[in-house]
VEXRO-483045 format. One line per 8 residues: number of its first residue (from 1); for each residue x, y, z of C-alpha. Coordinates in Angstrom, 1 decimal. Layout:
BEGIN
NUM) X,Y,Z | ...
This chain:
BEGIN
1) -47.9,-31.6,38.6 | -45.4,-30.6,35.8 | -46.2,-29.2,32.5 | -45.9,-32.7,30.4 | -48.9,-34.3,33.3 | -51.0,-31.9,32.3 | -50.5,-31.5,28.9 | -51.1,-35.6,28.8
9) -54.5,-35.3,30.7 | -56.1,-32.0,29.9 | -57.8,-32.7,26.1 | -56.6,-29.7,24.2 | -56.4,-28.9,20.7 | -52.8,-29.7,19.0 | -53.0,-25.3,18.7 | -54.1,-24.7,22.3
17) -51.8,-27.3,23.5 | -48.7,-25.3,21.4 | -49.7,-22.1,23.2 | -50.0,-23.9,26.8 | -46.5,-25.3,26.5 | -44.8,-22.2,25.4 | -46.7,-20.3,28.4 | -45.1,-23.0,30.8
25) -42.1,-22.6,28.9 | -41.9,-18.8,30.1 | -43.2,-19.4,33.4 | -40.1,-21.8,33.4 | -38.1,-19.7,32.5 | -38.9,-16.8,34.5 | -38.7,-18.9,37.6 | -35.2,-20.1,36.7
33) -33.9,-16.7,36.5 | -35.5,-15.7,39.7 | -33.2,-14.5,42.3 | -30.1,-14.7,39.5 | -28.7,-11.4,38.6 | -26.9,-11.9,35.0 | -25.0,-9.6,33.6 | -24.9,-7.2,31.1
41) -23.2,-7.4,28.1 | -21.5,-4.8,26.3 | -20.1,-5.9,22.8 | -18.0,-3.1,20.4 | -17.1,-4.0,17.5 | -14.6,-2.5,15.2 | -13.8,-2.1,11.3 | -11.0,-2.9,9.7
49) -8.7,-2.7,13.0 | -5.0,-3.5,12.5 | -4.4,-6.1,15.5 | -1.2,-4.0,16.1 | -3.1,-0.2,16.1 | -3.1,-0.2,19.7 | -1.0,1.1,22.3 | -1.2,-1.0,25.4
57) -0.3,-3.8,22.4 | 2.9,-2.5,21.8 | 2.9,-0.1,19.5 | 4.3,3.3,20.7 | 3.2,5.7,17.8 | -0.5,5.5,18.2 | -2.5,6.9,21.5 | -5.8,4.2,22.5
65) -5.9,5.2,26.3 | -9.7,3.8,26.3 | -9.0,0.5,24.7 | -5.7,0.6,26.5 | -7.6,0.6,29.8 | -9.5,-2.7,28.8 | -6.7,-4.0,28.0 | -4.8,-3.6,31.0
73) -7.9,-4.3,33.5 | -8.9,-7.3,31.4 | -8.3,-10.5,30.0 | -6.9,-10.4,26.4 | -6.6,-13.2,23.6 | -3.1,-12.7,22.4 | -3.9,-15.8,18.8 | -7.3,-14.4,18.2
81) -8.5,-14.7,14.2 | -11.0,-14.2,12.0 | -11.2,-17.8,10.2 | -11.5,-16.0,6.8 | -13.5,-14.9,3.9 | -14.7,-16.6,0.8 | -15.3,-12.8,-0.7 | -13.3,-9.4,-0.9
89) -16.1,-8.2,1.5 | -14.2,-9.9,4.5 | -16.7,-7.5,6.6 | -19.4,-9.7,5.7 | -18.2,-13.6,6.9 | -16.4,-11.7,10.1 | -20.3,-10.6,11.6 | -21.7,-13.5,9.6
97) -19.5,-15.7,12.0 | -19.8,-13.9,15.1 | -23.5,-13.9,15.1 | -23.9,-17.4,14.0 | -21.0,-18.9,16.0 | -20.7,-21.0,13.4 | -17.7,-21.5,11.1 | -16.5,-20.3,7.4
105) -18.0,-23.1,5.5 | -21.2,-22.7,7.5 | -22.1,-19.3,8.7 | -25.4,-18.0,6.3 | -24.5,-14.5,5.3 | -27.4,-13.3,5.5 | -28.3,-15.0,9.0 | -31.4,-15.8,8.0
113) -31.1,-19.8,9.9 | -30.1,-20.8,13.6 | -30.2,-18.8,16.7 | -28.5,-15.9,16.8 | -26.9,-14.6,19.5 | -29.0,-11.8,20.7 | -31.3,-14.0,20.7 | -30.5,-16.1,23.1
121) -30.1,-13.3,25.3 | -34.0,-11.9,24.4 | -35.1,-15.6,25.8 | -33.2,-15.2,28.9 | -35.0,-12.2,29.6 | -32.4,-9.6,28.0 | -33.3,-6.1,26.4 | -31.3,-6.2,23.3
129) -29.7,-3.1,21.3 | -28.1,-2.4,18.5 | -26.8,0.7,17.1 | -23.6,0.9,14.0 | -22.8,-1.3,11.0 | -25.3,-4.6,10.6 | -23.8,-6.1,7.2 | -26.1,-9.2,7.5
137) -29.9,-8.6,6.2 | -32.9,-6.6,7.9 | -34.9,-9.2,8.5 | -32.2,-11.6,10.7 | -31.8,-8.2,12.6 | -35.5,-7.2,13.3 | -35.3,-10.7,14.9 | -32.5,-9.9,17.0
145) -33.1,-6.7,18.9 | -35.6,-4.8,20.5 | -34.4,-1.7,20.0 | -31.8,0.3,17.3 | -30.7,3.6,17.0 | -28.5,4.6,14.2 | -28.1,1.3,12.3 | -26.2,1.6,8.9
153) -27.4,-1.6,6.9 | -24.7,-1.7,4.8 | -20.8,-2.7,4.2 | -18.9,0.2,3.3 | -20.4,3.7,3.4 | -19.1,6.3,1.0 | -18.3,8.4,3.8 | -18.5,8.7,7.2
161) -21.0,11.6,7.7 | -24.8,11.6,5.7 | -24.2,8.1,6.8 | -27.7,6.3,5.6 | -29.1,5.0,9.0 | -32.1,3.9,10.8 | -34.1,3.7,13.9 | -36.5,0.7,15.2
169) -40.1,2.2,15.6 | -42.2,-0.6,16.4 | -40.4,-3.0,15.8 | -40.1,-1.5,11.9 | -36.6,-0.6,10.8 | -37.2,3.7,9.6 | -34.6,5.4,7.7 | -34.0,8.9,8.9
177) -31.6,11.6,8.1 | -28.7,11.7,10.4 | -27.4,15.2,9.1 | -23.7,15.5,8.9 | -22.8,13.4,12.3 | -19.4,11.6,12.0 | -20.6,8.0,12.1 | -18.2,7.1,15.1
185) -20.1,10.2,16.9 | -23.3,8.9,15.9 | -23.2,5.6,17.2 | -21.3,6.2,20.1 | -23.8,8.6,20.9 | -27.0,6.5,20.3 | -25.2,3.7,22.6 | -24.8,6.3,25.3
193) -28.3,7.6,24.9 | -29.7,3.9,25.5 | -27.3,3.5,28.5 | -28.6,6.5,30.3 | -32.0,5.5,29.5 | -33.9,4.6,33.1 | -35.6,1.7,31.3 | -32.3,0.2,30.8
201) -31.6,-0.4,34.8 | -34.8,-2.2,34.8 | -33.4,-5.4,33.2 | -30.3,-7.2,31.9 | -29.2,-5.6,28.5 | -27.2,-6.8,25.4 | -26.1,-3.6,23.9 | -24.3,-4.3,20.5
209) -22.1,-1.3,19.3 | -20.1,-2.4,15.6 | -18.1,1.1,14.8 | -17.5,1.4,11.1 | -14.2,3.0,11.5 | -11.5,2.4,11.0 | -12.8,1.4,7.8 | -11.6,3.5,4.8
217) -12.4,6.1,3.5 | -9.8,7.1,6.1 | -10.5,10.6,7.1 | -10.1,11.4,10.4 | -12.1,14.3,11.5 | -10.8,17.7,12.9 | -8.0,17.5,15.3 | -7.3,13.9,14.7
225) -6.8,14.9,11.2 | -2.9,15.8,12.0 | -2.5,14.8,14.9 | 0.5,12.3,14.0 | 3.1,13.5,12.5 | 4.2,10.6,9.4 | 7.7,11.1,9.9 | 7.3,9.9,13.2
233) 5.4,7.0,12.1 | 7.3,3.6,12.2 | 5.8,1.4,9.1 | 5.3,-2.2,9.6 | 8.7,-4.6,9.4 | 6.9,-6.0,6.3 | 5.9,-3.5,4.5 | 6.8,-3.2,0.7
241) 8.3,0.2,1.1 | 11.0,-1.3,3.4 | 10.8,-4.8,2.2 | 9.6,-5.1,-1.9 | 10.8,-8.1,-2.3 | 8.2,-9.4,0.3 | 5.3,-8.2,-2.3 | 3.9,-10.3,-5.3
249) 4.2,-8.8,-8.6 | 1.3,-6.9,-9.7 | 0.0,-7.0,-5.9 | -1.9,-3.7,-4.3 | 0.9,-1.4,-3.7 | 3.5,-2.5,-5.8 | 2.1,-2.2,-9.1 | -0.4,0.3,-9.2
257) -2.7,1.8,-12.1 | -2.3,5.5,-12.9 | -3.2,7.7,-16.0 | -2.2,6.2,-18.9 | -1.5,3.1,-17.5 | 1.9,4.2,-16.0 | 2.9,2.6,-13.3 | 5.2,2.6,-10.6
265) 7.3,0.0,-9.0 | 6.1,0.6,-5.1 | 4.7,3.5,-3.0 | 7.3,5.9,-1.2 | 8.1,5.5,2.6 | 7.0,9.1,3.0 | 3.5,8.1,1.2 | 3.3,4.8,3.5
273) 4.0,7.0,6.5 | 1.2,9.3,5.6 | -1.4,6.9,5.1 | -0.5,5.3,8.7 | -1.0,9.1,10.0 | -4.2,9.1,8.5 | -5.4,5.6,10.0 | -4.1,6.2,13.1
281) -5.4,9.7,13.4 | -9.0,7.4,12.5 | -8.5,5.1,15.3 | -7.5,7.8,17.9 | -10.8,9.3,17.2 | -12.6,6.0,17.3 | -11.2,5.4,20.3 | -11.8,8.7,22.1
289) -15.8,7.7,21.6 | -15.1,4.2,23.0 | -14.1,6.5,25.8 | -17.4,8.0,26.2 | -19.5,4.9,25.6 | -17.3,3.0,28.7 | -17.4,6.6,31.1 | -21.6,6.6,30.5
297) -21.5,2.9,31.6 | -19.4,4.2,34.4 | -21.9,7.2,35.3 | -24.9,4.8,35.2 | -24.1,2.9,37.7 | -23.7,-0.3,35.7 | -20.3,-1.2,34.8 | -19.8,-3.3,37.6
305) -22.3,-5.4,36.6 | -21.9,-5.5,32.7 | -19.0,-7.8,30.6 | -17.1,-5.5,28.1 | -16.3,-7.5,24.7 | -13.9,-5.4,22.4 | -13.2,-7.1,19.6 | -11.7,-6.2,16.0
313) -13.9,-7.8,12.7 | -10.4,-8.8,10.8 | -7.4,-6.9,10.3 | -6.0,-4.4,7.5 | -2.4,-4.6,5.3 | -1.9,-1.7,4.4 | 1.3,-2.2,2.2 | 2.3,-5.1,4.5
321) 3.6,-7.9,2.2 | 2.7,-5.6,-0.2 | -1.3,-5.7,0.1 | -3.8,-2.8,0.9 | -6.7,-4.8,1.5 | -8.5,-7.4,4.1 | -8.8,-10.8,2.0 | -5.1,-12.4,2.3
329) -4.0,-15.1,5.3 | -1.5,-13.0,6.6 | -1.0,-12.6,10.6 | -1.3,-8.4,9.5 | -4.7,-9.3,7.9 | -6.4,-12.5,9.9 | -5.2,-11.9,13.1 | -7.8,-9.8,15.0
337) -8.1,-9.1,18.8 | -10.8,-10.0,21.6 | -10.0,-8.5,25.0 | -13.0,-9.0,27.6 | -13.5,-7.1,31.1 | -15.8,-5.8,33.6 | -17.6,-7.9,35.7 | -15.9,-11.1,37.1
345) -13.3,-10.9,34.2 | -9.8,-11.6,36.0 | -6.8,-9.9,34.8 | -5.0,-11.6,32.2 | -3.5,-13.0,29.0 | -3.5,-16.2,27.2 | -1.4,-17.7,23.5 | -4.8,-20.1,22.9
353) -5.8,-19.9,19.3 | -9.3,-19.0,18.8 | -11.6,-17.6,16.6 | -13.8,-14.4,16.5 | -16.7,-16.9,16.2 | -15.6,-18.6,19.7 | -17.2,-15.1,21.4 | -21.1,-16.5,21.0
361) -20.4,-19.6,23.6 | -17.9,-17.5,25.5 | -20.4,-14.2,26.3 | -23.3,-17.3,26.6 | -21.1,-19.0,29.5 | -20.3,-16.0,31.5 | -23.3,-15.2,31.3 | -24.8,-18.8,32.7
369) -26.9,-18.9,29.3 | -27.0,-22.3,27.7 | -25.3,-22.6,24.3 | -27.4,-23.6,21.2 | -26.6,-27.3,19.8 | -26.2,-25.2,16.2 | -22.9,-23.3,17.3 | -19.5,-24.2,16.4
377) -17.5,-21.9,18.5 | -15.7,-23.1,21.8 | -16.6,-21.4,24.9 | -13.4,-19.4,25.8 | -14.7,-19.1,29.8 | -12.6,-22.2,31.0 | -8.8,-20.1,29.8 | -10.6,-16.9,31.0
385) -11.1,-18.3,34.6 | -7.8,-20.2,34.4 | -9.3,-23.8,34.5 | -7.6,-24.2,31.1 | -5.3,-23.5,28.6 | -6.2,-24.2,25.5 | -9.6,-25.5,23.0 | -7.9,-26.2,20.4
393) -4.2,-27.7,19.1 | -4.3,-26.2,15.4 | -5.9,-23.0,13.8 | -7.0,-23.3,10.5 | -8.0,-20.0,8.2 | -9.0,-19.7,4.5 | -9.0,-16.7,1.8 | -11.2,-17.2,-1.6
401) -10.0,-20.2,-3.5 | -6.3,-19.6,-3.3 | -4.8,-19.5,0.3 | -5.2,-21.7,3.0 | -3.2,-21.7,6.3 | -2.9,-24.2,9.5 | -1.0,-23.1,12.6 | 0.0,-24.3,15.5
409) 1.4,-22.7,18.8 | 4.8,-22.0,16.7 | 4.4,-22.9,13.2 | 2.2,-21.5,10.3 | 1.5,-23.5,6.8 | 0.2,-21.3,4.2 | -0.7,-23.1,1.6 | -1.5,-21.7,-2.3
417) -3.0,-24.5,-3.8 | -4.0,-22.5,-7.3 | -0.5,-21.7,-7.6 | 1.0,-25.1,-6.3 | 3.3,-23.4,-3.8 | 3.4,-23.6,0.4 | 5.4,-21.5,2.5 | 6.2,-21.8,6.1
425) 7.0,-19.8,8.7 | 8.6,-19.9,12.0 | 6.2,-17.3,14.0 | 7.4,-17.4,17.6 | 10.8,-16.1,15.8 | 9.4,-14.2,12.8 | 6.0,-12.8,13.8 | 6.2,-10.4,10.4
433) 6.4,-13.4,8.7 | 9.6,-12.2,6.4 | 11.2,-15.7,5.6 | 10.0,-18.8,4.3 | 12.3,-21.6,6.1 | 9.7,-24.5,3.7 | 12.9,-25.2,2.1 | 15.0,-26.0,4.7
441) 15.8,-29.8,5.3 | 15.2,-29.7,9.1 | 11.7,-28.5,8.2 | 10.6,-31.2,6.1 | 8.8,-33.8,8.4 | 7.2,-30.1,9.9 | 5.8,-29.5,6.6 | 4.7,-33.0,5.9
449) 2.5,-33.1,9.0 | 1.2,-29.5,8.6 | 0.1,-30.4,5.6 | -1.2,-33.6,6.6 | -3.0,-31.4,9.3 | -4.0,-29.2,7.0 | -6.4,-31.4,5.2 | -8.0,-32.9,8.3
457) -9.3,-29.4,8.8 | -10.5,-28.9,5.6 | -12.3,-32.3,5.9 | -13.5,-30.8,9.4 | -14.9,-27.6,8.5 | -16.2,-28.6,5.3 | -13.9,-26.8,3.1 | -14.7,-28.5,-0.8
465) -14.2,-27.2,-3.9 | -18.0,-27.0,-4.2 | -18.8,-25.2,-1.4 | -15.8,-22.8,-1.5 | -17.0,-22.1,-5.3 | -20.6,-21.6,-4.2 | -19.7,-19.1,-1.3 | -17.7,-17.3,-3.8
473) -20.3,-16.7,-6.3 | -22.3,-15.2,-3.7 | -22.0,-12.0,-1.5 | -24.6,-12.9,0.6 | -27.1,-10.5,-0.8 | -24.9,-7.1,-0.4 | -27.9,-4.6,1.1 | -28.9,-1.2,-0.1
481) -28.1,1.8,1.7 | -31.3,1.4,3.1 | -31.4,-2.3,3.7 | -32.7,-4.3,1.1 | -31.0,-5.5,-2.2 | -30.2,-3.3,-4.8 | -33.1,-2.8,-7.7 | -31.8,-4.7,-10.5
489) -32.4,-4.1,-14.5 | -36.3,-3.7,-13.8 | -38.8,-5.5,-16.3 | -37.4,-3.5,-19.1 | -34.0,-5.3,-19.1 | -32.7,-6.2,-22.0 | -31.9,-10.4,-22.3 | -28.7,-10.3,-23.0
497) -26.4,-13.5,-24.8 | -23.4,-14.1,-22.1 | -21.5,-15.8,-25.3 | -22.4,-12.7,-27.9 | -21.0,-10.1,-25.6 | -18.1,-12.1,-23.9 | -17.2,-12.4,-28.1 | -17.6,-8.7,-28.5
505) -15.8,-7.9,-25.3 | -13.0,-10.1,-26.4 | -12.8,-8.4,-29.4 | -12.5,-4.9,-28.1 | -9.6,-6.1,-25.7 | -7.3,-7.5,-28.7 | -8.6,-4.6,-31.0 | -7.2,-2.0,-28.2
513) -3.3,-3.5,-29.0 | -1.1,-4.2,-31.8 | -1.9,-8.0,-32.2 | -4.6,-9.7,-33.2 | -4.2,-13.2,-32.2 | -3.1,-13.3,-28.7 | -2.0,-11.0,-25.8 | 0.8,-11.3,-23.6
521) 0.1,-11.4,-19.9 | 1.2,-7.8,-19.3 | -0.6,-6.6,-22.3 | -3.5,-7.5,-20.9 | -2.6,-6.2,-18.0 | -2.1,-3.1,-19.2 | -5.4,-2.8,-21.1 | -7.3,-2.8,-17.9
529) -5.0,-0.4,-16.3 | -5.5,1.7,-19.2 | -9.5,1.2,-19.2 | -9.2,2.1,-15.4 | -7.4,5.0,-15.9 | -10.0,6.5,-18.6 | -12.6,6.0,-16.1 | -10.9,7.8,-13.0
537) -11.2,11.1,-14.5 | -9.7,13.0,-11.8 | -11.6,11.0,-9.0 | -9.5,8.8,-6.3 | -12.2,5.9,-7.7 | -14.3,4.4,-10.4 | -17.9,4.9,-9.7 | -20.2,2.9,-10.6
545) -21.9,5.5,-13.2 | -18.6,5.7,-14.8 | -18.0,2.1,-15.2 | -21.1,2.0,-17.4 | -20.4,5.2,-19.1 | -17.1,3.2,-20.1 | -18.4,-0.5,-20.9 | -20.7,1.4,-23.5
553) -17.8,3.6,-25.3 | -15.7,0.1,-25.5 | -18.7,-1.5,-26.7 | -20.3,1.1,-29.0 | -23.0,1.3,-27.2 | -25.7,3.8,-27.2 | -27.1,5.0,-23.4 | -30.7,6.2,-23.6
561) -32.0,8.9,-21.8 | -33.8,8.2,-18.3 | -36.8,9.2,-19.3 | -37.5,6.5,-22.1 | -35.9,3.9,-19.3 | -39.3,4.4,-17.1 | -37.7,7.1,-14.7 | -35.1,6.7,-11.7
569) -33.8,4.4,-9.7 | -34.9,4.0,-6.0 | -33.1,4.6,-3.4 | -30.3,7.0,-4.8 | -32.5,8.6,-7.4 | -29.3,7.1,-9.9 | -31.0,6.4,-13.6 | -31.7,3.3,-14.7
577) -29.7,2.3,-18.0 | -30.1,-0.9,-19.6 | -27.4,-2.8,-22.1 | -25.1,-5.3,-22.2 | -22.6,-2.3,-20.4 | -24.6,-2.7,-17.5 | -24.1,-6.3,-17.4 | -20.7,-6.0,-18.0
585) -20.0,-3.0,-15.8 | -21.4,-5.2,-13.0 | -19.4,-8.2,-13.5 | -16.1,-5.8,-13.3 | -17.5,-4.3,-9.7 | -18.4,-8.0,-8.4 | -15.0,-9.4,-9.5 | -13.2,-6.4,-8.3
593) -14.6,-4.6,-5.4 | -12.3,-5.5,-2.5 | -14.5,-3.5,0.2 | -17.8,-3.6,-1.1 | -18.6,0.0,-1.5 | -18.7,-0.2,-5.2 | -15.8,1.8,-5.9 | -12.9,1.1,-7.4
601) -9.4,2.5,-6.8 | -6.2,1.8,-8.5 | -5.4,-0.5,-5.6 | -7.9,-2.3,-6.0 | -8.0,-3.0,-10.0 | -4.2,-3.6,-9.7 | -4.7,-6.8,-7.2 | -7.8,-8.2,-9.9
609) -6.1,-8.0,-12.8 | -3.2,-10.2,-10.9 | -5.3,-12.5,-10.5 | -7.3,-12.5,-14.1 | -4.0,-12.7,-15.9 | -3.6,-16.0,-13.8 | -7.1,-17.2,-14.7 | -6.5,-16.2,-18.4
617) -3.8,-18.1,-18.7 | -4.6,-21.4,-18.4 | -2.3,-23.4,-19.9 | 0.6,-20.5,-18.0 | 2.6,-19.7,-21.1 | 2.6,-16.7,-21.0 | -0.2,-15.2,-23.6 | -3.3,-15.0,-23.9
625) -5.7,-16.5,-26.9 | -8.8,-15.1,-28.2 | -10.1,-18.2,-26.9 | -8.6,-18.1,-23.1 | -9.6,-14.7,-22.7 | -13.5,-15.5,-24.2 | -13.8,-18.2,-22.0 | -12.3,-16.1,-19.0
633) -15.0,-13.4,-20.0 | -17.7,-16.1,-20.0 | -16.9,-17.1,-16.5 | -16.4,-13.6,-15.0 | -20.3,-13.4,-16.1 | -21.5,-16.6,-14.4 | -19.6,-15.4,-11.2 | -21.7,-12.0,-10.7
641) -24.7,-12.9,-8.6 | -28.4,-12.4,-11.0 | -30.2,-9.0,-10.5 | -33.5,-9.0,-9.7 | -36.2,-8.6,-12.9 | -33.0,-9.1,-15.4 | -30.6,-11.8,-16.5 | -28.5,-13.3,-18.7
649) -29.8,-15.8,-21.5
């Protein structure tokens, strides 16, 4: 007699009845599973990974003999990308995606709908773990794992030791003090600690390891510190400090803010050189721990049976095409990497394009787990196993409001629709993307039906103005250091009259140069380069403390002391100040902040203020009205997401 007989003639309350079928449910599955040994999955994750920082991938100046040894003993996705970000904190979308399996347009941030991976993995009978960077709210991961060791809830940490982390005790996410551990060190060992753990031979695990390095700020620890040597450091074929020409004016490394507003036209070889020593002295480290998470697999007897995902959240230019950051459609930037071994993973490579959010339905296939109807991704297990070659013809990837690109197994469209400009390029013969052959007559029809393509996808993934305008507004909730969202104004906020201060601001802006009308698009430029400047003091960053400090000098402002403000701040113990400076300080962070850590370098300010100069100018003659830059003032205030107990009137 199966479940639905009995449930038809036993007379049950609609509650009992619930808690009966979800018993047989179990009892289901547990007798599925019986007799069928599943395997383990091991998923690393890494942070802000150039696709090309590895050596087995053909670079010769960086040493990764651990993620070289994946790589030559498994199956790697040679077109592998991140579909994009609709916010600087490309972090954010990249785990959104991967968790969700779902797409761009449709991934929540903060994962708080559809089932999540892990968790199909927990109703197949899985011991889940988690230990590293979870950008995506507390709650959505309390639902995913069992366990946690180490978990940073956060995007960007200010640096990589007195990392804020925390531990799962019953089921409760607890912050503790993790001393002055290197984060790689600290997850890698929490991972190792649960691998050795004799619990974990008992039943199948899901062990979830996202590094945060490479992920600035860039400082290698000890040895790794120097161990490359920059002038044996070959930069990047497109990088502005061989190729300037290749940068936008006013992007990250070419135009860059300094004291004073001085400015040079790009960064030196030598300076490029160093930087890459740096990163790649990061990676090396990172990758040495990768090294001891995959030898304690080895000891424990398990790596035969467990399926090793690496996989890199986006990539990182790093003065390639002239950018520093993570939210441009360049290969450098949205090409990532996805190489899978272990067990019954065949040797191999394959050209397909996929996504990063293609891994849910491939880990849920090899590991005879049904896939939800809610995710998008295709299962990559058929090209894996050699029954095919490819799931999809074109790839399709998106940046904030003002890039979009369609590829196919050659040719890439990148499209700049605010600007009215495409570019194309041939890949299989430029790779670095150095030429744009859109003008070329042969190319024509190409172009046409890129583009054609091009809008099919948008149509597809639900790319609209609305949505891309409502994802941009929102950062999905950024969490606190210890989880939640950051206090906001309190009660005591002032209520504050968006049009009164964007008029005062204006004001100050025209007041700070020679004219009073109008600015030119430099000029105003070069008032937030100067403003910038005054608030780097002699720090590498603007803090956010600073930022404050500065919107109340330009707007002769008066901050109060904390203890007529009802004390400090939770969390960090930072005072709470209240005042349109506030407001306005936040706006600049949430219209500026390229990594999310609330700090923000001369790199950083010099690729916003690119782009405001382009807002500002509307009309695109070159200057900038009272009116233009109110109304560009007004909108930068609508675009910062409300804080909690304060906003604007």
């Amino acid at each position: 007699m199966n479940m639905l007989t009995v449930l038809k003639l036993v007379p049950l309350t609609p509650n009992l009845k619930s808690k009966l079928a979800a018993c047989f449910t179990a009892i289901f599955v547990c007798s599925a599973m019986a007799g069928v040994e599943r395997p383990n999955i091991l998923l690393i994750y890494t942070d802000d990974q150039r696709p090309d920082a590895f050596g087995a991938l053909g670079n010769p100046d960086i040493q990764t003999p651990n993620m070289d040894r994946m790589i030559r003993e498994g199956f790697v996705f040679n077109r592998a990308y991140i579909q994009g970000s609709m916010t600087p904190a490309t972090c954010l979308p990249s785990r959104a995606m991967l968790m969700s399996g779902k797409s761009l347009f449709r991934a929540p941030l903060q994962l708080e709908s559809g089932v999540l991976m892990p968790q199909v993995y927990q109703g197949a009978g899985y011991r889940t773990f988690a230990t590293g960077k979870w950008h995506n709210g507390i709650d959505a991961f309390q639902r995913c794992f069992q366990e946690a060791e180490a978990v940073f809830f956060g995007g960007a940490a200010r640096s990589h030791v007195q990392v804020p982390v925390q531990r799962m005790v019953d089921g409760l996410m607890v912050p503790y003090d993790a001393g002055d551990t290197f984060s790689t060190v600290l997850f890698a060992d929490a991972a190792i600690t649960f691998l050795q753990r004799p619990s974990t031979l008992k039943q199948p695990f899901f062990c979830y390891i996202p590094f945060t390095a490479p992920h600035s700020p860039v400082t290698p620890p000890g040895k790794w510190a120097t161990m490359y040597e920059p002038s044996g450091i070959t930069l990047p074929l497109n990088h502005a400090a061989l190729r300037p020409e290749l940068a936008e004016s006013g992007t990250d490394v070419i135009a860059r803010g300094g004291r004073g507003g001085r400015r040079r036209e790009h960064s030196s070889i030598p300076e490029a050189k160093r930087a890459y020593a740096r990163y790649y002295g990061l990676v090396t480290h990172l990758d040495h721990h990768i090294g001891r998470v995959l030898d304690a697999l080895e000891q424990s007897g398990l790596a035969e049976k467990t399926i090793v995902l690496l996989a890199t959240d986006h990539g990182m230019a790093m003065g390639s095409h002239g950018k520093n950051g993570k939210h441009n459609a360049y290969e450098h930037t949205s090409r990532v990497q996805i190489i899978v071994s272990g067990a019954g993973i065949p040797k191999g490579t394959s050209d397909a394009l996929v996504y990063l959010h293609d891994i849910y339905p491939t880990l849920c296939r090899l590991s005879g787990l049904e896939v939800p109807d809610s995710v998008e991704g295709s299962s990559l297990e058929g090209i894996i196993h050699g029954q095919e070659d490819k799931v999809r013809d074109y790839l399709f990837t998106a940046y904030m409001d003002d890039q979009r690109t369609l590829r196919d197994e050659r040719w890439k469209l990148f499209d700049r629709p605010r600007e009215k400009r495409v570019a194309l390029y041939d890949l299989a013969n430029d790779p670095h993307e150095l030429n744009d052959v859109s003008e070329r007559n042969e190319n024509k029809a190409r172009l046409r039906h890129l583009q054609s393509e091009l809008i099919k996808a948008q149509a597809h993934y639900g790319d609209t103005p609305e949505r891309t305008a409502l994802l941009m507004r929102s950062r999905g909730g950024r969490p606190s250091v210890a989880g939640r969202r950051r206090p906001g104004n309190g009660s005591g906020s002032a209520m504050v009259n968006r049009s009164d201060l964007a008029r005062r601001l204006t004001e100050k802006i025209l007041s700070s140069t020679s004219t009073d009308a109008s600015l030119t698009v430099s000029q105003f430029q070069e008032v937030w380069v100067q403003l910038h400047a005054g608030w780097l003091g002699n720090a590498p960053s603007a803090r956010r403390q600073g930022l404050v400090q500065g919107f109340a000098q330009l707007m002769g402002e008066e901050i109060h002391p904390p203890s007529n403000l009802g004390g400090r701040r939770r969390g960090r113990g930072r005072e709470r100040i209240m005042g349109a400076h506030v407001l306005m300080a936040r706006a600049f962070i949430h219209a500026s902040d390229a990594d999310g850590d609330r700090d923000i370098t001369g790199a950083e300010l010099s690729a916003a203020v690119t782009q405001w100069s382009t807002d500002v100018d509307s009309n695109g003659n070159g200057t900038c009205t009272h009116a233009e830059v109110k109304a560009w003032v007004v909108s930068l205030l609508e675009a910062t997401p409300a804080s909690r107990g304060g906003r604007f009137r």
